[in-house]
C-alpha positions in Angstrom: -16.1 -12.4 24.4 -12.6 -13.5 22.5 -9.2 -12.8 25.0 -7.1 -11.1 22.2 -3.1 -10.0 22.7 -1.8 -7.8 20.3 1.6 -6.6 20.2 3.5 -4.5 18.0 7.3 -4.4 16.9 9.2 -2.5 19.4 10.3 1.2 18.1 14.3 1.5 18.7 15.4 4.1 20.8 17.4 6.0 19.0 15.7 9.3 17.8 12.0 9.9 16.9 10.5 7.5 14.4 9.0 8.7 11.6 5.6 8.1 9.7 6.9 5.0 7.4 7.8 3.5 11.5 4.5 4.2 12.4 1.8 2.6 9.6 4.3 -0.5 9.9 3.2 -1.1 13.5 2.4 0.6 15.7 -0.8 2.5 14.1 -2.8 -0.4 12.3 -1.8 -2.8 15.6 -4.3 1.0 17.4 -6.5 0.1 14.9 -7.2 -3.8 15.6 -6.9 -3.1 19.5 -9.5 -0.2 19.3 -12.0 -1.8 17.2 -11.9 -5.4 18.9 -12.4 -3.4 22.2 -15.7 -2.1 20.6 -16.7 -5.0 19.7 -16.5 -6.3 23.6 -13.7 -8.4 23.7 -10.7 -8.3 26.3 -7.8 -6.9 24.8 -4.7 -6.5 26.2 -2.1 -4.3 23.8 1.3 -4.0 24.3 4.6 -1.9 23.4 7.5 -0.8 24.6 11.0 1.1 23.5 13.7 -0.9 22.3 16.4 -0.1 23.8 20.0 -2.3 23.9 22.7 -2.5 21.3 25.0 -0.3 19.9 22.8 2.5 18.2 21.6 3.1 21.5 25.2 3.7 23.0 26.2 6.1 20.2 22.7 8.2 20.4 23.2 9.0 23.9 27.2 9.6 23.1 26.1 12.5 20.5 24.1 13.8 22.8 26.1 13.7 25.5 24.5 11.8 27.9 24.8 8.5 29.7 23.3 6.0 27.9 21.0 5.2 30.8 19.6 8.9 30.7 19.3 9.2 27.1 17.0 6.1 27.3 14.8 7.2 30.3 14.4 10.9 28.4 13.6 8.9 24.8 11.4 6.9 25.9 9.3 9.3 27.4 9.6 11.2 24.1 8.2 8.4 22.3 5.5 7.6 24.8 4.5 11.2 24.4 4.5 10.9 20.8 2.2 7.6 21.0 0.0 9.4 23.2 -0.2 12.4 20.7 -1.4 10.0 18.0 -3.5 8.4 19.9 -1.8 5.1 20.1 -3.6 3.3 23.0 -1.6 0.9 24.7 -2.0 -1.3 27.4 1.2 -0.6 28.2 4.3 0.9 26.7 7.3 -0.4 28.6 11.2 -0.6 28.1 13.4 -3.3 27.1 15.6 -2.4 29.4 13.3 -2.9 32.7 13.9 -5.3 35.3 11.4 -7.5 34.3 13.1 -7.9 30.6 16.5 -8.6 32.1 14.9 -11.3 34.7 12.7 -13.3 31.7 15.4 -12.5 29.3 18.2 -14.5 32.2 15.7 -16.8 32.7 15.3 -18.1 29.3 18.5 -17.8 28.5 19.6 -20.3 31.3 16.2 -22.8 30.1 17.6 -23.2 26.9 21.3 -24.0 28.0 19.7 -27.0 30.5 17.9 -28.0 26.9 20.7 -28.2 25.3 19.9 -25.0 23.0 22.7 -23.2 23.5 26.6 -23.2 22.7 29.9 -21.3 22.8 31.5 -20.5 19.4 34.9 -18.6 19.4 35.0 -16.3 16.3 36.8 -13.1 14.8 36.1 -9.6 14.9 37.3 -6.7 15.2 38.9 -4.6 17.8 39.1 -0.8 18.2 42.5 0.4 20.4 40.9 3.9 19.6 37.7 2.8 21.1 38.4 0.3 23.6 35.6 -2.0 21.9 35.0 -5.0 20.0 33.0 -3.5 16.7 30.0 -4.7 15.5 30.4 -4.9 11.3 27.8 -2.2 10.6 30.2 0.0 12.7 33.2 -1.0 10.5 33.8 1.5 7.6 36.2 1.5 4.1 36.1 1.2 0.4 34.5 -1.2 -1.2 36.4 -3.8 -3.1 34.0 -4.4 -5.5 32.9 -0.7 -6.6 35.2 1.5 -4.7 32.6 3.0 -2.8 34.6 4.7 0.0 31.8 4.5 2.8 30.9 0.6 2.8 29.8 -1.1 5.9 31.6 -4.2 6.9 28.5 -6.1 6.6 27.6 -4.8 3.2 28.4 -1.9 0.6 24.9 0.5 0.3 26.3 1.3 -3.4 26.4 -1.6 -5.2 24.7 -4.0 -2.0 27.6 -6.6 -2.0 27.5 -8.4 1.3 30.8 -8.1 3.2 33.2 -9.5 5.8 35.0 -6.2 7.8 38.2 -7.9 6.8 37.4 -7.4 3.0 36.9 -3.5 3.0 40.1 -1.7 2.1 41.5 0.9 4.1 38.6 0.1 7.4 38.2 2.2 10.3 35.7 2.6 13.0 32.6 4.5 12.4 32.1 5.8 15.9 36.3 7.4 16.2 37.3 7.2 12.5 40.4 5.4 14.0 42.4 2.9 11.5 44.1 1.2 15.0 41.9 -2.2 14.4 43.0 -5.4 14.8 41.1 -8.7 14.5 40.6 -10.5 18.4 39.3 -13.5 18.8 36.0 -13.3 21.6 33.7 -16.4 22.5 29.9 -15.6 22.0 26.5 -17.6 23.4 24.7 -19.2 20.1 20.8 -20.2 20.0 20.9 -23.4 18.1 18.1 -22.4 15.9 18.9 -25.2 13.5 18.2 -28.1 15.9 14.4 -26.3 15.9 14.1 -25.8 11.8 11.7 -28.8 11.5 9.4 -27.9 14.2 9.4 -24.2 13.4 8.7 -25.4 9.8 5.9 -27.3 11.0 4.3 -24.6 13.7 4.5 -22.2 10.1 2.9 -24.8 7.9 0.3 -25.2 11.0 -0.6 -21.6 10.9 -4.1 -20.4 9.1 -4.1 -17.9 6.8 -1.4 -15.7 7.2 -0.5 -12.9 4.9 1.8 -14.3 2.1 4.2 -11.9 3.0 4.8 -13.3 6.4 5.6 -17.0 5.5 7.1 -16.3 2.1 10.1 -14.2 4.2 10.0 -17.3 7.3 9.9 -19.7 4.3 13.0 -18.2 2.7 15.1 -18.4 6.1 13.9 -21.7 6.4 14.9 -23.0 3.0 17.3 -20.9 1.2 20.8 -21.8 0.9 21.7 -23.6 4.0 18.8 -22.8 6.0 17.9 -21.8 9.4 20.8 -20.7 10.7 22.1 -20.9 14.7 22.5 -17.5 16.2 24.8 -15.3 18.1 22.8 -14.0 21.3 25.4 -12.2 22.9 27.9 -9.5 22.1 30.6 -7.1 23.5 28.7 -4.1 24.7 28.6 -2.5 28.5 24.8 -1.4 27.5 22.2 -4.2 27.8 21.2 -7.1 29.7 24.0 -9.1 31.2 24.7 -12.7 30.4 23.8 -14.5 33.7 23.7 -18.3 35.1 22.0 -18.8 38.6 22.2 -15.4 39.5 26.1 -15.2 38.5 28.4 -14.1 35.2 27.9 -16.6 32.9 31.2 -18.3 32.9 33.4 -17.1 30.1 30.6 -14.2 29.3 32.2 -11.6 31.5 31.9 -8.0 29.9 29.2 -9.1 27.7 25.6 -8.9 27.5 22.4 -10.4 25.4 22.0 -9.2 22.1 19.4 -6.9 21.6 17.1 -9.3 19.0 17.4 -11.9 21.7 15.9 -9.5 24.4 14.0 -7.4 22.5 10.7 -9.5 21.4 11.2 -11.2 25.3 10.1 -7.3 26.3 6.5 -8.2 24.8 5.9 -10.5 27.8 8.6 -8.4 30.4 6.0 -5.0 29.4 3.0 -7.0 30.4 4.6 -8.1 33.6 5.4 -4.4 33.7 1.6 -3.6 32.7 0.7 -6.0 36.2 3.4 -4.2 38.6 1.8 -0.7 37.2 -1.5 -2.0 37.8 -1.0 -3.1 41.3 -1.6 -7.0 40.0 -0.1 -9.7 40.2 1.8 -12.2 37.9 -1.3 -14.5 37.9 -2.8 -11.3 36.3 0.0 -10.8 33.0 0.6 -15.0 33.4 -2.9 -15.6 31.8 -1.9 -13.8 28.5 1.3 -15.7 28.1 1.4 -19.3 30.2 -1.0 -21.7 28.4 -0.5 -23.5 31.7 -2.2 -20.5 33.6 -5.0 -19.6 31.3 -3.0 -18.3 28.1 -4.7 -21.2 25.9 -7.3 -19.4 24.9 -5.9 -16.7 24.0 -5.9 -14.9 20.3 -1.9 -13.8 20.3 -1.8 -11.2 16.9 1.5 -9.5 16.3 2.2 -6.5 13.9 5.4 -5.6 12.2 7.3 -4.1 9.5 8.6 -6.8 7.2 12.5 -6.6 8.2 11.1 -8.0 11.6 9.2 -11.0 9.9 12.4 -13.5 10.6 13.1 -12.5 14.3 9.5 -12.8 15.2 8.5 -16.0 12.9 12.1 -17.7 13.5 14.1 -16.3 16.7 11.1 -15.5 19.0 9.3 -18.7 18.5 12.8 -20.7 18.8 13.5 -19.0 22.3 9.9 -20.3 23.3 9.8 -23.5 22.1 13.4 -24.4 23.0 12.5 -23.3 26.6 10.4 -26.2 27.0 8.1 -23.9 29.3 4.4 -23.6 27.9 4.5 -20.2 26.4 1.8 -18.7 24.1 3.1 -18.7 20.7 1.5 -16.0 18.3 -1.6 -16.9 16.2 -0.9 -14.6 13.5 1.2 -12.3 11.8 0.4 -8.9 10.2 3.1 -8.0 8.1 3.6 -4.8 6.1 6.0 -3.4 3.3 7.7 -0.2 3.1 5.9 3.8 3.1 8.4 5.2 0.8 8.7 9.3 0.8 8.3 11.6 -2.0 10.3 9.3 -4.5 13.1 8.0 -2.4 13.2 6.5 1.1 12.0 7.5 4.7 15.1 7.3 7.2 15.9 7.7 10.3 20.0 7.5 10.6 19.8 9.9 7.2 16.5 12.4 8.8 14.4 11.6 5.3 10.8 12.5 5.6 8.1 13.4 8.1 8.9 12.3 11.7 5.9 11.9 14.4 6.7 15.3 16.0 6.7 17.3 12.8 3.5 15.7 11.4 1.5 17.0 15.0 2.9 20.6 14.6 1.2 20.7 11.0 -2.1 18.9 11.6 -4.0 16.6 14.7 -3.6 13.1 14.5 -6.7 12.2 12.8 -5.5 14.2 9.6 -2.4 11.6 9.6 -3.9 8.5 10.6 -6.6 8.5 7.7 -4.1 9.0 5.5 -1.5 6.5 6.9 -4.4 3.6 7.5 -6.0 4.2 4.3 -2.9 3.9 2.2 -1.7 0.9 4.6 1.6 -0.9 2.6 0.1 -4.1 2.9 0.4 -6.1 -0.6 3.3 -3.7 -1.5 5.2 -0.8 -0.6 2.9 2.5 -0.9 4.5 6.6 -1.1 3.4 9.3 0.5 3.3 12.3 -1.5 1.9 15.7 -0.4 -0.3 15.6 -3.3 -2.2 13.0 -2.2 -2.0 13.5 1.1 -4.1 17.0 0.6 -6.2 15.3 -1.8 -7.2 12.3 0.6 -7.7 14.9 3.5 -9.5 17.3 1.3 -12.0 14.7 -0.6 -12.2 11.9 2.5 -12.4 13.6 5.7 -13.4 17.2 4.6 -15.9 16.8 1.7 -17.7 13.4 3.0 -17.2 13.2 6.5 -16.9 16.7 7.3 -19.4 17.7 4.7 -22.4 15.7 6.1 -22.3 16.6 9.3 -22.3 20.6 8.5 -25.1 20.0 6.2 -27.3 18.3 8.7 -26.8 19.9 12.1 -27.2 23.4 10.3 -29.7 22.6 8.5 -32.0 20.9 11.6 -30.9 24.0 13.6 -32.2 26.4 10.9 -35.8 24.8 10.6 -35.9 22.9 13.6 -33.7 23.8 16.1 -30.8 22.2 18.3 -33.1 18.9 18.8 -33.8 16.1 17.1 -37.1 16.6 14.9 -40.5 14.9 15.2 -42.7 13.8 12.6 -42.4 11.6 9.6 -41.7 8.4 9.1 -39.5 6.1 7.0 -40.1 6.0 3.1 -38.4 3.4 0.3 -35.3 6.3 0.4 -34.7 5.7 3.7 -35.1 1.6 3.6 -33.2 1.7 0.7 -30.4 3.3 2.7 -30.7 1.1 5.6 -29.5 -2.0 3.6 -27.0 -0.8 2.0 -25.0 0.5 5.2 -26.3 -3.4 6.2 -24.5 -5.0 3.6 -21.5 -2.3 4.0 -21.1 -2.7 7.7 -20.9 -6.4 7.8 -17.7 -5.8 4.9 -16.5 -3.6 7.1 -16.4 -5.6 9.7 -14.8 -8.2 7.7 -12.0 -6.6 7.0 -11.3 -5.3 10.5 -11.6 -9.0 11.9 -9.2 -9.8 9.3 -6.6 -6.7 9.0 -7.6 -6.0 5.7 -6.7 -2.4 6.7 -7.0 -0.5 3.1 -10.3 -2.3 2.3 -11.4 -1.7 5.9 -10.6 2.3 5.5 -12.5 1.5 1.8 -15.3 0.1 2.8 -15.8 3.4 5.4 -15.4 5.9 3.4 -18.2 3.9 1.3 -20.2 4.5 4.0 -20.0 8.2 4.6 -20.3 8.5 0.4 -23.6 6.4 1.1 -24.7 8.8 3.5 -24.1 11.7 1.2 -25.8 10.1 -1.9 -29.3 9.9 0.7 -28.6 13.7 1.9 -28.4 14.6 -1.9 -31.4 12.5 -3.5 -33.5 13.2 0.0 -32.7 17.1 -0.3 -34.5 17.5 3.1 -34.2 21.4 2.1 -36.4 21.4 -0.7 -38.8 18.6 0.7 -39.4 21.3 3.7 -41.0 23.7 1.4 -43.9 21.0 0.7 -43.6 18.5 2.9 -42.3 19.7 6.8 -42.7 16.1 8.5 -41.4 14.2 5.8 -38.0 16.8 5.9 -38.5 15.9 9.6 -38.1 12.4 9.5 -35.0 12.3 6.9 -33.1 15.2 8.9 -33.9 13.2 11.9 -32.5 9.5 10.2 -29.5 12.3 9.3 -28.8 13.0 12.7 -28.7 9.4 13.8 -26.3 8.6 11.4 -23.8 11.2 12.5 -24.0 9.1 16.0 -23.5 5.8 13.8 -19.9 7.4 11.6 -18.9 8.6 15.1 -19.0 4.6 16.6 -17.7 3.5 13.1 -14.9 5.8 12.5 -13.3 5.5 16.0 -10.7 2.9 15.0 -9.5 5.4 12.3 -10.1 8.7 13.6 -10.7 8.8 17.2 -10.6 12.3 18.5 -13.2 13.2 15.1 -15.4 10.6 16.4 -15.2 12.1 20.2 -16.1 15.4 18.9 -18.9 13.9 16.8 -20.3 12.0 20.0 -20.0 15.1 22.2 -21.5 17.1 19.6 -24.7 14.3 19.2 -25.1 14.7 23.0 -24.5 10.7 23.9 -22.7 8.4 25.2 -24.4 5.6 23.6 -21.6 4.2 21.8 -23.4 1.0 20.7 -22.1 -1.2 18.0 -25.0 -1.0 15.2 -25.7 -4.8 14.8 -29.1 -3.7 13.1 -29.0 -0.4 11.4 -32.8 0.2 11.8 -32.8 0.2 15.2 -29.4 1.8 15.9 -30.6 5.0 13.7 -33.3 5.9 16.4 -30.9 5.6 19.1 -31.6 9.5 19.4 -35.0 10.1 20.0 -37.0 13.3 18.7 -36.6 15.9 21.4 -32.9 14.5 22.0 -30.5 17.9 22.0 -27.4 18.4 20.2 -24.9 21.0 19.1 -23.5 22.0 15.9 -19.8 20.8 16.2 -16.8 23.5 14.7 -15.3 22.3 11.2 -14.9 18.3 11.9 -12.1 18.7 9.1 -10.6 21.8 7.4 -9.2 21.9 4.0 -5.8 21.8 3.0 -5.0 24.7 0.8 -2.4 24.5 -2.0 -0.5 27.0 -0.2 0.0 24.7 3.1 0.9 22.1 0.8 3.4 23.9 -1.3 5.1 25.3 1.9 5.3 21.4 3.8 6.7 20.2 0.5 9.4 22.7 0.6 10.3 22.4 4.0 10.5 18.7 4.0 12.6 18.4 0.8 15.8 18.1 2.6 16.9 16.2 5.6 16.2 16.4 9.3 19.3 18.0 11.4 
């Protein structure tokens, strides 16, 4: 039995996320958890709501609340949501508990005594209107290079130029509209990152097999232009963690707090201190997952992420660790995706573009979504969802295979031999046949699995319902009844059995299906099949089941037609 610690990129908290949010993280991270949980190993999987910086202050400003509130109500929005798609956590925490601002201080003050840390005095600018220092996102003008009238003052989202605040024309500050700005000069904490390039190069170049698209983005921080950078970990907000040294302000830091990329990936190890205090255990019990010195060395660390996270978690994260000097558990791998684009454009959250998690659990249950979302995975590029596919995926997938074969058999067995599994019969070249081909497709499948091969993985399953389908067609146990009763008997029976073996397969993907399918089988004998042969007379003749309601419905053209219209626009 392997220790495994997976984590997933912590969703922001400002609004509800939306599908393209979900397949980058949070869902195929369910999907690793739940399967290497099957398989008997000790897995501990965490999450938790991001919640410092800026965009959390001006969230709760629209709506009116303090920004402490806002955060308490979102993230129980979110962990609602999670629960709803059956996202099952270890833990879902906040970034802004005590236990993120203690490790967070903590670190902090290791990697000043290292030498890790220093005070830069820089430019930016002030809002009178606002009483605020700005951050440059929260900067707006025209564009000197196009004239776009809505450029950021870290770049222009017309023509993509990267830009200084002081080069827009005619700024003013995106939370007031104010034009009263004027450039102060403020003293910020920086991580010297660039003292740690060489043995963050080295840890990557250490590191087996990860996706290409994880090291080629860490490579290009690395390498490009002047390389690995040092970077600001503090900044002029009144929400977040504050900057601390032996319990007091951090001289010179007064009025300021930790940048939220500093904090946020320090939550992963802060939520499984928060999983230990939940539990009743103590920090020897969420030690052993992170402290190599306390049992953490053995440990398989696997995080998942959208690619824009790629630098903070192969570059920042690791640089915090390492420059500590403590013996923290560094990750073991990486799984990286691209971008779920939306009916031609992008999905957005600041601009309400696309399905968010709410909407998509008013239209259908969660298996319906995370078939298609796992299936069509952006791993080796970025993938769109379409409604078009979408219906055709749920319609041919989970209605026609899936669905399909288990109406056929449990109403067929209940029609000529009742609500138990028949005797008679035995095994014939059909059936042997069948036996090692779900062999050969079983062990892919749990390839890919082991290796987050998510598409193939969702492949090589549907595969193996098709497989079922192809013996259900060829055997015809309908017309073999007519002349041959036992022999009917012994392929409706090797039918039945199967329906148990898609329910322990299919869990990863489609969890609540697979409950249904299990509850309908009458067991609770949820047994990986090693060997097929013997794990298709798990059910024994005599064995009772029901026939379950519609494992999937159809999508008709007129559901589609109706989501497509309503989802053309943008979310209020």
């Amino acid at each position: 039995m392997a220790r495994i610690l997976i984590t997933s990129a912590l969703p922001y908290i400002n609004g509800i996320k939306h599908l393209g949010n979900l397949v980058g993280s949070q869902l195929p991270a369910d999907l690793y958890a739940r399967y290497m949980r099957q398989r008997g190993h000790e897995v501990m999987f965490i999450c938790a709501t991001d919640e410092h910086g800026t965009p959390a202050e001006l969230a709760a400003a629209k709506t009116g609340e303090g920004v402490a509130e806002y955060c308490a109500r979102m993230h129980d929005v979110q962990a609602d949501l999670a629960n709803g798609f059956r996202l099952s956590f270890d833990h879902y925490g906040r970034s802004s508990s005590a236990r993120n601002h203690a490790i967070t201080q903590h670190l902090a003050e290791k990697l000043a005594e290292n030498g890790l840390i220093h005070e830069v005095s820089e430019k930016q600018v002030y809002s009178n209107a606002d009483g605020r220092f700005l951050p440059d996102r929260y900067i707006e003008g025209t564009c000197p290079n196009c004239g776009y009238d809505r450029a950021r003052g870290d770049q222009c989202e017309n023509c993509t130029k990267q830009l200084d605040p002081t080069d827009l024309i005619d700024p003013r500050s995106a939370i007031s509209g104010s034009t009263d700005l004027e450039v102060r000069e403020t003293k910020h904490l920086y991580l010297r990152q660039s003292v740690l390039k060489d043995k963050i190069d080295a840890w990557i170049d250490s590191q087996d097999g990860w996706p290409v698209l994880t090291t080629s983005i860490a490579k290009k921080w690395l390498h490009d232009g002047d390389g690995l950078q040092d970077r600001g970990i503090t900044r002029d907000l009144n929400w977040g963690i504050p900057v601390t040294k032996g319990g007091a302000t951090w001289p010179g830091m007064e009025g300021k707090v930790f940048y939220v990329w500093f904090d946020a990936p320090i939550e992963y190890i802060a939520a499984t201190a928060e999983w230990a205090d939940a539990h009743g255990k103590s920090d020897a019990d969420w030690e052993r997952w992170w402290r190599t010195d306390k049992g953490a060395d053995d440990v398989r660390y696997v995080q998942f992420m959208g690619k824009d996270n790629v630098p903070f978690h192969t570059l920042s994260f690791p640089a915090t660790l390492m420059g500590s000097g403590e013996p923290w558990k560094l990750v073991d791998y990486i799984k990286s995706f691209n971008y779920l684009n939306y009916d031609g454009g992008q999905f957005s959250t600041s601009q309400g573009r696309g399905v968010f998690m709410d909407q998509a659990l008013e239209i259908l249950p969660a298996d319906y979504w995370r078939w298609w979302l796992l299936s069509h995975a952006p791993e080796n590029s970025d993938s769109e969802f379409t409604w078009e596919n979408f219906q055709a995926s749920v319609n041919k997938d989970l209605a026609d295979v899936l669905g399909n074969f288990v109406s056929r058999v449990t109403k067929f067995c209940r029609s000529k031999f009742g609500e138990a599994v028949p005797e008679g019969g035995e095994n014939g070249p059909q059936e042997t046949a069948l036996i090692d081909e779900l062999s050969t497709r079983i062990r892919a499948y749990e390839g890919h699995m082991e290796a987050m091969e998510v598409r193939k993985a969702a492949s090589e399953l549907r595969a193996i319902w098709v497989a079922g389908n192809e013996y259900l067609q060829s055997a015809a146990p309908w017309s073999t009844f007519k002349e041959d009763p036992d022999r009917a008997a012994a392929q409706v029976r090797l039918a039945l059995n199967l329906i148990r073996i898609y329910a322990v397969l299919s869990r990863p993907f489609i969890p609540d299906a697979a409950d249904t399918l299990m509850a309908a089988m009458q067991t609770g004998d949820d047994s990986w099949p090693d060997d097929v042969a013997t794990a298709l007379t798990a059910l024994p003749a005599g064995h009772a089941f029901t026939v379950p309601d519609v494992t999937f419905r159809k999508i008709a053209d007129e559901e589609r037609e109706a989501w497509e219209a309503q989802f053309a626009g943008t979310r209020s």
